[in-house]
N, C-alpha and C positions, 0 to 999 in steps of 0.2 A: 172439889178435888177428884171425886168420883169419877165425877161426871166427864170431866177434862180427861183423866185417865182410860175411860172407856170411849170415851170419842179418839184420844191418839191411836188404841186395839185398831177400832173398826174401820180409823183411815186407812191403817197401816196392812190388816188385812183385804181390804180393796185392793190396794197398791198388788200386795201381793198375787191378789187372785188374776188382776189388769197382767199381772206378766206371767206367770202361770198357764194361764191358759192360751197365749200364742204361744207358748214354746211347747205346750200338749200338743197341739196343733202340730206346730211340722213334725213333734216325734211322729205321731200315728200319723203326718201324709207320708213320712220317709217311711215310717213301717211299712204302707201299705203300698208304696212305689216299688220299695224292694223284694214284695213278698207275691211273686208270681205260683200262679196253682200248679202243685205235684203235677208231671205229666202222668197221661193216664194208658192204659195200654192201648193200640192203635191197631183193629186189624184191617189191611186193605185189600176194601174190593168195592168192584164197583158198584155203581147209585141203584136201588129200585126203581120199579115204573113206580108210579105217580097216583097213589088210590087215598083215599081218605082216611083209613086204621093206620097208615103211617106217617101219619105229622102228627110230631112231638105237641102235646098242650104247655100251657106259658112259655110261648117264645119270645125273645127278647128284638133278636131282628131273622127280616126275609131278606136274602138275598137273590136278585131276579137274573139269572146266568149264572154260566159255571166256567166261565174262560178264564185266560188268566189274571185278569184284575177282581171277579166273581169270587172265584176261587182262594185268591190271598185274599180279600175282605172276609169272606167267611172264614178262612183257617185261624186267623189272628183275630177276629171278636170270638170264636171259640178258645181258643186256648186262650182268653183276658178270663173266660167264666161264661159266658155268656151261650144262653141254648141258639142256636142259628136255623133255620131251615134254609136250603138251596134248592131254588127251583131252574129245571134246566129244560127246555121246551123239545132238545130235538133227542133223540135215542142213547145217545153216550153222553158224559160230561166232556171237558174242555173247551166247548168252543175252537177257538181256531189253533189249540192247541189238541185237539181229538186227533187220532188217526182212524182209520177205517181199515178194511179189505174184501177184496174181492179175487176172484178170480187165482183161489191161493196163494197172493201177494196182499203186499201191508203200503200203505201211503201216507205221511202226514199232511197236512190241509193249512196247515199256516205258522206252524215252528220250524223254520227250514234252518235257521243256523241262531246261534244270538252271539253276545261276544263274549270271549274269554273270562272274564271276571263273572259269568254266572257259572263258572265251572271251577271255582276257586274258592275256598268258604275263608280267605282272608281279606273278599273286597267284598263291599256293600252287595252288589248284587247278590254274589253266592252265600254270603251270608245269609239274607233273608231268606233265600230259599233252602238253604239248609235248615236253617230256625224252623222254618213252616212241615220239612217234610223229616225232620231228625236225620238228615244225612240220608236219608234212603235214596235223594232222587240224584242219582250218578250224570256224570258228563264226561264226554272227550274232549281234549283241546284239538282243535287241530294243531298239526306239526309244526312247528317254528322253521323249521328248515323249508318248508314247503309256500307258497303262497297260501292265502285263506280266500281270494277272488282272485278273479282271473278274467278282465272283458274283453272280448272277440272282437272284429269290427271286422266288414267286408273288406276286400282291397279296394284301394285308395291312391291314386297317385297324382293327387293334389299334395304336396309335399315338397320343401323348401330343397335348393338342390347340396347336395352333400349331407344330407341328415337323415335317419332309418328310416324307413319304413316300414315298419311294424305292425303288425296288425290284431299282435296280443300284448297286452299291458296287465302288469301282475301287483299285486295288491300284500305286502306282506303286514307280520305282526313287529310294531315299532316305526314310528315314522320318520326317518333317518333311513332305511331301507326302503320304504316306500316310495320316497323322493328319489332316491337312487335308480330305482326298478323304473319308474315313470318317465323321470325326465333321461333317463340313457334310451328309453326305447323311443322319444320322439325328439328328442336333438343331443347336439355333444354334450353330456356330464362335466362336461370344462364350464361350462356358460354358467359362471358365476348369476349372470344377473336375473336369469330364469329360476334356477334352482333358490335363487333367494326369492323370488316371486311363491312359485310354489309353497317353500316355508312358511311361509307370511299367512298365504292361505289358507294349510293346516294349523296353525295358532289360532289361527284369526276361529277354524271350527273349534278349536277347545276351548275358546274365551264364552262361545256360545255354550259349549256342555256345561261349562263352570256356572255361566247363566242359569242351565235347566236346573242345577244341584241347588243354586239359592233361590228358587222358585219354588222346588219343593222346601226346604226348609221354612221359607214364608207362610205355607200352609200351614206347618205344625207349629208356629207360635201364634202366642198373643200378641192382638194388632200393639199393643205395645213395646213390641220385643221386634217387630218386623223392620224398626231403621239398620238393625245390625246386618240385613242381605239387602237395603233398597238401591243403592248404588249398583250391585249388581247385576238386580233384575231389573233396572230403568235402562242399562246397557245391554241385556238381553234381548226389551221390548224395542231398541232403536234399530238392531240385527233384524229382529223379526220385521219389521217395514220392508226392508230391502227383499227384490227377488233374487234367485241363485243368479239368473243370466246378469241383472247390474251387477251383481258383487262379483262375480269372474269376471267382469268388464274391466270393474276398476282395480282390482289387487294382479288378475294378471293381465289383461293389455296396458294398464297405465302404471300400474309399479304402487299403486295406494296403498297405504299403512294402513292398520285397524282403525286409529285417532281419524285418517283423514277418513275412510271407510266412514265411519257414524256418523263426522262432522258433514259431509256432502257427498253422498257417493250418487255422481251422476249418473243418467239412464243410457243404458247398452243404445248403439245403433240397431235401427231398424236393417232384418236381416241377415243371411249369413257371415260369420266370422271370414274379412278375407287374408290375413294373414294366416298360412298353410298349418305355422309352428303351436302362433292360439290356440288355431281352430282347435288343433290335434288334442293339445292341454287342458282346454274348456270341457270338451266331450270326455277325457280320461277323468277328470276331476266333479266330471257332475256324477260318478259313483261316487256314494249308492243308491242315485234315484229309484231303484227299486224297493227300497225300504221305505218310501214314504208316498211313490206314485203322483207325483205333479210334474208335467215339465217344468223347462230351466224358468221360462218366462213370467209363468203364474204361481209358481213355488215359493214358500218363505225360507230366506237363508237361515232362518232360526232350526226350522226342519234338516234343513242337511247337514249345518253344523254340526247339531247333536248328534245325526244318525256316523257322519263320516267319523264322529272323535270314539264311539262308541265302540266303533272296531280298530279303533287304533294300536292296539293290542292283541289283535287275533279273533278268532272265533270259536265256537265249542259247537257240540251238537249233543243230545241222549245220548245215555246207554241204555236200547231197551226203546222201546212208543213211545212216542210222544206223548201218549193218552196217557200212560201211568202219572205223570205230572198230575192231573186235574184229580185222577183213583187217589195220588197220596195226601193232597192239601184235603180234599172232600172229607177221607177217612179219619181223619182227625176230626171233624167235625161233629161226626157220629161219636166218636168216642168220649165226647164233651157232652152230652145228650142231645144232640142233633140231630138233621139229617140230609141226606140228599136225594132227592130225587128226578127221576129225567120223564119224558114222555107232558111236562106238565106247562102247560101253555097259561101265563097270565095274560087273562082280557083285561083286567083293569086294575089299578090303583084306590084303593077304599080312600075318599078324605072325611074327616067329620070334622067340624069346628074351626076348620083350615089346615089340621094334619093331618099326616099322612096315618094309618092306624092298621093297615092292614090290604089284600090282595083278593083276585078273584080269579080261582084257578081252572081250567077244566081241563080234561084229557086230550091231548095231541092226536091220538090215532083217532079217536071218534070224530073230533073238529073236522080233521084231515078226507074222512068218508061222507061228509055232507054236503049235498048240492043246490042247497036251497037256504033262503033264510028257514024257513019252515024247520028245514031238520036242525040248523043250528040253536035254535029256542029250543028244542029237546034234548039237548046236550045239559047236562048237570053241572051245573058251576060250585064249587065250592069255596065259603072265605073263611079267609085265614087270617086271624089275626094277630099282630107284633107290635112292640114298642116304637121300632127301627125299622125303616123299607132301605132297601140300595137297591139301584137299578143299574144291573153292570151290560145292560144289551144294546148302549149307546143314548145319548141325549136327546134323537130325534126319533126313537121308537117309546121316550117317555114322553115326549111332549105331545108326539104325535096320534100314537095308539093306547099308553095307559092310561094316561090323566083325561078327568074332565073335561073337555073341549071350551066349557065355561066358565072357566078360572082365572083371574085377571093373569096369573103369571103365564097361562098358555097363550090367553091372547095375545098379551108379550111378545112370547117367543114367535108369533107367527107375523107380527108386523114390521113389517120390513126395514119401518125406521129405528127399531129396537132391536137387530139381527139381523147380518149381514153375511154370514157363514152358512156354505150347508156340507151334506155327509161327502164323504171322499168317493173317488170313483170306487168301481169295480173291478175283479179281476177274469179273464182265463186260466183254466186249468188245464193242462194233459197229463194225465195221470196214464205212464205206462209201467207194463212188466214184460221186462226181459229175461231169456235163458241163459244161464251161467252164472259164473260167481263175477265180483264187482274184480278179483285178481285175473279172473280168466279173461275177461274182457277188456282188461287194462283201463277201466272204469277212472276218473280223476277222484282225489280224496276231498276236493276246494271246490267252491261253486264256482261256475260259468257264469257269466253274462256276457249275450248279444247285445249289441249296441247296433241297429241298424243306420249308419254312416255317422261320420262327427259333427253335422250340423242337426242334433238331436229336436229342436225348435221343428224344423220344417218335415219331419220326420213322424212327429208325434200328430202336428197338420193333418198329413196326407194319410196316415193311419186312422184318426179319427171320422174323417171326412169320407172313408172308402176303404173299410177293415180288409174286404174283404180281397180287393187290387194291389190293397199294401202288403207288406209286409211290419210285425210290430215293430215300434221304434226299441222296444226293449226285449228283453225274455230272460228270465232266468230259466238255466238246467240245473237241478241237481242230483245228486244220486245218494238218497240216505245208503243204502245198504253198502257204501263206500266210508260212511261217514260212524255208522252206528256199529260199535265193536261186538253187539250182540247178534248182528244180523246173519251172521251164516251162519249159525249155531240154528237160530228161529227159522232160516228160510233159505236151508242149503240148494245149491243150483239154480237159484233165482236172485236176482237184481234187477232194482227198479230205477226209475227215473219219477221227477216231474219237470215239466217246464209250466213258467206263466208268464203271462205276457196282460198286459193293459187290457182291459174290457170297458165300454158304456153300460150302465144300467138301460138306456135310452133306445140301443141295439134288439133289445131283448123284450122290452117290456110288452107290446104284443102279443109274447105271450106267455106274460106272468099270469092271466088267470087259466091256462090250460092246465089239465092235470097231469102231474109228475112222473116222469118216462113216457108220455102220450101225449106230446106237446105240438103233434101234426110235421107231417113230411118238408116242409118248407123251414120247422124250427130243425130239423137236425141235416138238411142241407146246408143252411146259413156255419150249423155247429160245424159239418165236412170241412167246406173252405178255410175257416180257420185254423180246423186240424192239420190240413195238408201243409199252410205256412211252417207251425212248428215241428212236425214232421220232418220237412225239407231242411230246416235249421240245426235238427238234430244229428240228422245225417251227415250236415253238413260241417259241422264241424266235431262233431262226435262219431269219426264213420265207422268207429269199431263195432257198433249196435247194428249194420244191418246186417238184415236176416236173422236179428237176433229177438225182434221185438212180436212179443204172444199176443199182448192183447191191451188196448189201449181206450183209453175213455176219456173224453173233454166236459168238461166242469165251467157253468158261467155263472153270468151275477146273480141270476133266477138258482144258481146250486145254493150259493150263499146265502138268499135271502130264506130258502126253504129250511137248509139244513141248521144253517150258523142262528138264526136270525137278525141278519146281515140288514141296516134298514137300506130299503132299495137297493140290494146287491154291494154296498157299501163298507172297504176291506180294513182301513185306517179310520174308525169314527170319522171326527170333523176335515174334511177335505185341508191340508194343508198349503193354503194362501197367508199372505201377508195379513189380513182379514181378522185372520185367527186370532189375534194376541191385540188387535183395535181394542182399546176402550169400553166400546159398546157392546162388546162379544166376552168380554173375561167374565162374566155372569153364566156364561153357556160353555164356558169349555177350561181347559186347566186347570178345574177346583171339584173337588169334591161335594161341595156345598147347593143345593137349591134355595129358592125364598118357600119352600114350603118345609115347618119343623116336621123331623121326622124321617125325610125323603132325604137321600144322598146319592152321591153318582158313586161306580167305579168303574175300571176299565182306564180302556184309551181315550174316552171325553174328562175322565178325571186329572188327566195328568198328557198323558203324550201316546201315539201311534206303537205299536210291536210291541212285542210278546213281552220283554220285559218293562217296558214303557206302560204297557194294561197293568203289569202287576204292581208299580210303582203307584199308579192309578189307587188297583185296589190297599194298597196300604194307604194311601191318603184317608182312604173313605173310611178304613177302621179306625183312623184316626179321629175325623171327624164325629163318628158316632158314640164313641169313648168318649169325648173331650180331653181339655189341656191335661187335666190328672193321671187321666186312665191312659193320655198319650203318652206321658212321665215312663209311667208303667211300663207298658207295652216298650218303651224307648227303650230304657233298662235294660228289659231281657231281650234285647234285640241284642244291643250292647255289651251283654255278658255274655251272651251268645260267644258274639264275634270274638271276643276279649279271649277267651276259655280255645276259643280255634287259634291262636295267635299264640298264647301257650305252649299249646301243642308243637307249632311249628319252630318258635323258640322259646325253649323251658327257663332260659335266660331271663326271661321278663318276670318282674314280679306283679303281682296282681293289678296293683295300680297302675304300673305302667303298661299294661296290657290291655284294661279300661279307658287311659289316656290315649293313647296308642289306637283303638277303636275308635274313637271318637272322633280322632284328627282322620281315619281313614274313611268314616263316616259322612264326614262333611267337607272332603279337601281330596276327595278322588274322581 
């Protein structure tokens, strides 16, 4: 009887302790989901140089860049707890989001505008970077009433007869205005069947952004969780096969729908477009090939999709350098017991055992005065060890220059049956400074882009084939000090410009081993010719600048590769081809992930090209080094974040549905 009675206890206690302890379980994992670290106080300034008494001991990760995918990895595995070191190789932080100056002017180097919603802390975008910078890092919308682009195009009188001839096309925020601006300036705004063409085609880009948003989502679950976005991202990767030139083929010379688009979207004829009214349509509608740098022909429509849906809402720009961005995300870092430093060139990646364990660091400016192997063996290397490596300076400056060269997964990446992508082109720069203010000179507040004629294909040919006879197929002008509400406060009587325009690595490389500003009288005449193009372009359609412009500097792939660590001059990571998103290639590009434990990507090879694209990058990668819990986490206070700004905007909501309400804006914008 005992016995029977102490045997019922001890089953019965089993039983008990069998459910007890999962439901311990999710309490302490929801405690510890919901329980984000006190913020700590944040002062910002910028990185120190790069010496050995300043890196933090037990670090948990290196992060190798400070751009802005670098940047948000490091800011968000710091505030999860986590000690971070940033290592950033050239003199400032941000990468292409630095500014610089000279000549008592200020210029930024690759934030030239992003879209609306990073200036908004009620949409994903501005949220996160509010999250990361506590509201410190400011933005302007541009003006709703105003355009946010605006492309030029030579005159043209190839054109259908009784229909404009225009030869500026305006770009606004809202696409219902877009469409109106577009097609009224290249045929009648009566022409139902156009205007529904064009429609078609702006959807058809949002179907693709809607793609990029469950592409990211796919990375942040478990492969078990990832059928609830596969339908989406399997219609993404059907988009990305197609170039821009077939899909303007088929949706606007043949009338294709999205269904028939994926189901067979046949190949553009060889050649220029000879209908006058396409033509016109094709060339306005391949904006904003400047945000991703491929022509129409070799470009993946997945690329432009995203970038056009991206601005479909307008654009923003700073208030204040662009460099404060990379000062504020860094400074948090420090304040978590981290650190950042700049001047600090990693030679190599440590692996032991098959992980990655740690970096090999040496000084920038000493590397940089050596002429010989000789003196580089005298240079002092230092390593650093971490739990976590990210490499945010692109996926072919890790494969190429940190890692082992004898590693199966590099041999991998260099055999050509196993990778079929490489880095994106390059670019030019002209960086000028003008006299006066951006009102005195009646400066535009919207970017320009040149479009050198509407058959862009043949255009981008003759430029590539003979930079210096052509003129670019593209160029953007802009003018921060037009754009940036702090600038004539910081820099009264002066405004600036930049234009860029397309660059080859291939142009230049000659002479990439020459030393910097002494690159021989043949590298800065080749630099002249180019200069006089955009010069002439500027004038030409900006003619309020002459006689206005002090003092002017051109920037090439060899600026990039020095300063950014740009690999081979390379502005968008992975070159955007159809290529990209092959089967064979999702191992190298869109993931944060490597086959090496330890090692993670971010940036623009994590995820996608620009400024906010790198840093969508970099959150992937803090995800990935966190894992699914720590992602929970991080998710969370991403999400109360947002939820607490939503609040704010209307006091109306209550808690939960200001968390719901997040979430749907989270994953449905």
């Amino acid at each position: 009887m005992i016995t029977t009675f102490t045997d019922y206890l001890l089953r019965n206690n089993i039983v008990a302790i069998a459910l007890f302890l999962p439901a311990l379980l999710i309490v302490a994992s929801l405690f510890y989901i919901t329980r984000w670290p006190s913020p700590r106080p944040v002062q910002s300034r910028r990185a120190d140089r790069f010496r050995a008494s300043k890196v933090p001991t037990h670090l948990d990760t290196i992060v190798i860049g400070s751009g802005s995918g670098g940047s948000a990895a490091a800011n968000l595995l710091a505030q999860s707890g986590q000690r971070v070191l940033v290592l950033e190789q050239h003199s400032v932080t941000g990468g292409c989001t630095h500014s610089f100056r000279e000549e008592g002017c200020e210029w930024d180097t690759g934030l030239h505008y992003v879209s609306k919603a990073m200036s908004d802390p009620t949409k994903r975008a501005g949220a996160i970077m509010s999250f990361m910078s506590r509201d410190k890092q400011v933005w302007t919308p541009f003006p709703s009433e105003a355009p946010y682009d605006e492309i030029v195009f030579p005159k043209d009188e190839f054109v259908q007869e009784g229909a404009p001839n225009e030869w500026s096309h305006k770009f606004f925020d809202g696409t219902s205005r877009t469409v109106d601006s577009v097609v009224g300036s290249i045929v009648d705004p009566a022409n139902k069947e156009l205007k529904k063409r064009v429609n078609t085609f702006l959807d058809i880009c949002l179907d693709v952004h809607y793609g990029f948003v469950a592409l990211g989502i796919s990375r942040l679950l478990p492969k078990w969780l990832q059928f609830l976005v596969r339908d989406k991202v399997e219609k993404l990767y059907k988009y990305a096969e197609l170039t821009v030139r077939d899909a303007q083929h088929a949706v606007l010379s043949l009338g294709y729908s999205a269904d028939d688009l994926i189901k067979n979207c046949p190949k553009a004829p060889e050649g220029d477009e000879v209908d006058p009214t396409i033509r016109r349509l094709k060339a306005v509608l391949t904006h904003p090939i400047g945000d991703y740098a491929v022509q129409p022909k070799e470009a993946t429509f997945a690329a432009h999709g995203v970038t056009a849906a991206h601005y479909f809402n307008g654009g923003a720009y700073t208030v204040g350098a662009t460099q404060n961005i990379s000062t504020r995300l860094t400074s948090m870092v420090r304040s978590f017991g981290g650190e950042a430093l700049i001047d600090a060139t990693v030679t190599g990646i440590i692996i032991e055992d098959g992980r990655a364990v740690g970096v090999r660091v040496s000084n920038t400016d000493e590397l940089e005065e050596c002429s010989s192997d000789e003196d580089l063996a005298k240079v002092p290397v230092l390593e650093i060890r971490a739990k976590n490596i990210v490499c945010a300076t692109s996926v072919y400056n890790l494969y190429d220059k940190f890692l082992p060269q004898d590693l199966p997964t590099v041999q991998k990446f260099h055999d050509p049956t196993q990778r079929t992508v490489r880095q994106s082109n390059g670019h030019v720069f002209l960086f000028c400074k003008l006299r006066g203010d951006a009102e005195e000179i009646s400066l535009p507040n919207h970017n320009l882009w040149y479009f050198n004629g509407y058959d862009l294909d043949s255009a981008f040919d003759k430029y590539f084939e003979n930079p210096t006879q052509h003129r670019p197929p593209t160029v953007y002008i802009g003018f921060p000090c037009s754009k940036d509400q702090a600038w004539k406060k910081r820099f009264p009587g002066i405004s600036n410009c930049i234009l860029i325009s397309d660059g080859l690595y291939e142009w230049f490389e000659k002479w990439a081993d020459k030393p910097v500003r002494n690159r021989g009288e043949d590298y800065l005449e080749f630099k002249d010719k180019l200069t006089r193009h955009l010069l002439d372009i500027l004038l030409e359609y900006v003619p309020q600048v002459k006689g206005r412009i002090e003092y002017y500097h051109l920037g090439t792939p060899l600026s990039e590769e020095t300063f950014l660590g740009s690999y081979r001059g390379g502005s968008y990571g992975t070159k955007c081809v159809p290529e990209m998103f092959a089967p064979i290639n999702r191992q190298w590009t869109t993931s944060p992930y490597t086959d090496i434990p330890g090692l993670y990507l971010a940036g623009s090879d994590a995820f996608l090209p620009s400024v906010t694209g790198a840093m969508y990058g970099g959150c992937l990668s803090a995800s990935a080094v966190l894992g699914k819990v720590g992602t929970l986490r991080l998710g969370h206070a991403i999400l109360s974040h947002l939820a607490k700004r939503l609040r704010d905007d209307n006091p109306k909501l209550s808690r939960v549905e200001a968390y719901i309400l997040a979430i749907k804006k989270f994953i449905g914008e």
